[in-house]
N, C-alpha and C positions, 0 to 999 in steps of 0.2 A: 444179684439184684432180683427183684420180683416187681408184681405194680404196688403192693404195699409195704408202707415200712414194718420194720421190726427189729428188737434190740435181741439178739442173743448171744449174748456176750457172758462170759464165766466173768463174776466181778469178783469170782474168790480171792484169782490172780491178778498178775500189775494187768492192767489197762493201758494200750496206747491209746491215747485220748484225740492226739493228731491223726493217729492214723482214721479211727472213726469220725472225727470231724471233716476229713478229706473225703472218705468215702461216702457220707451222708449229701454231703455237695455235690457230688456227681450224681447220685439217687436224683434230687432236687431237681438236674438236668436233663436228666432223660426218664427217670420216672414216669413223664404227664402220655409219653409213646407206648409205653404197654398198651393203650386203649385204641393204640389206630392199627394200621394193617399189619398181619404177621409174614414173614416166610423166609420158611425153612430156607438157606443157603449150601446145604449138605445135607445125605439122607441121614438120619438118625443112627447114631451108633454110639457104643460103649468102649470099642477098640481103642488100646493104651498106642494105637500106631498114629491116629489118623486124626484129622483135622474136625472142627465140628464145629457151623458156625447157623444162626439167623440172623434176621432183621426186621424192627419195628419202624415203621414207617405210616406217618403221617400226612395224606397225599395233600389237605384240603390247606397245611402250612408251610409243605414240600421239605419237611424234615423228618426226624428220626436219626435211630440209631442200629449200627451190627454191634454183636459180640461174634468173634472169633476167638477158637481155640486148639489149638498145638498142641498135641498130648505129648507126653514126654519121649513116648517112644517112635514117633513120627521121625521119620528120614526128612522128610520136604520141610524145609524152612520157609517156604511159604506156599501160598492156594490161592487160585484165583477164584474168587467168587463173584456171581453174576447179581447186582444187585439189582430190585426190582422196585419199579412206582417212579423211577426218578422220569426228569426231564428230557430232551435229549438238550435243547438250544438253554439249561440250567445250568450255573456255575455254581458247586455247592462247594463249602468249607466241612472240613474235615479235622478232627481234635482227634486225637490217642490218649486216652487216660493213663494209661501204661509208661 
């Protein structure tokens, strides 16, 4: 995902058409957060071990979104990350695209 759309899709081959109409709805959802606050939740890297995550965050609607990501070669099946801008006395909901 990015803040802008873009179709780059090889149309030589078959097209899954569900699959990009799924993904484009999720764009639709969290797209409009690229424009609020960013931060890093891991320092930057390229290591095939290790986890690698942000988060946009829109403080002025108290929403946003993380990507988190598990590289293949990571041991730890999961990470904790410290998310940042939230509320404390806020009850947010939470979706997994995955």
């Amino acid at each position: 995902m990015c803040p802008s759309g873009n179709a780059v899709f090889d149309f030589r081959v078959e097209v899954n058409d569900a699959l990009i109409q799924k993904l484009y709805k999720e764009w639709l959802e969290v797209g409009k957060y690229y424009f609020g606050d960013y931060y890093p939740l891991t320092p930057y890297n390229l290591a095939p071990d290790e986890w690698l995550g942000w988060q946009f965050h829109e403080p002025a609607k108290g929403e946003g979104f993380v990507q988190a990501f598990r590289r293949d070669g990571c041991i730890y099946k999961s990470a904790e990350l410290r998310l940042r801008g939230l509320e404390p006395q806020t009850t947010y909901q939470l979706k997994n695209y995955d």
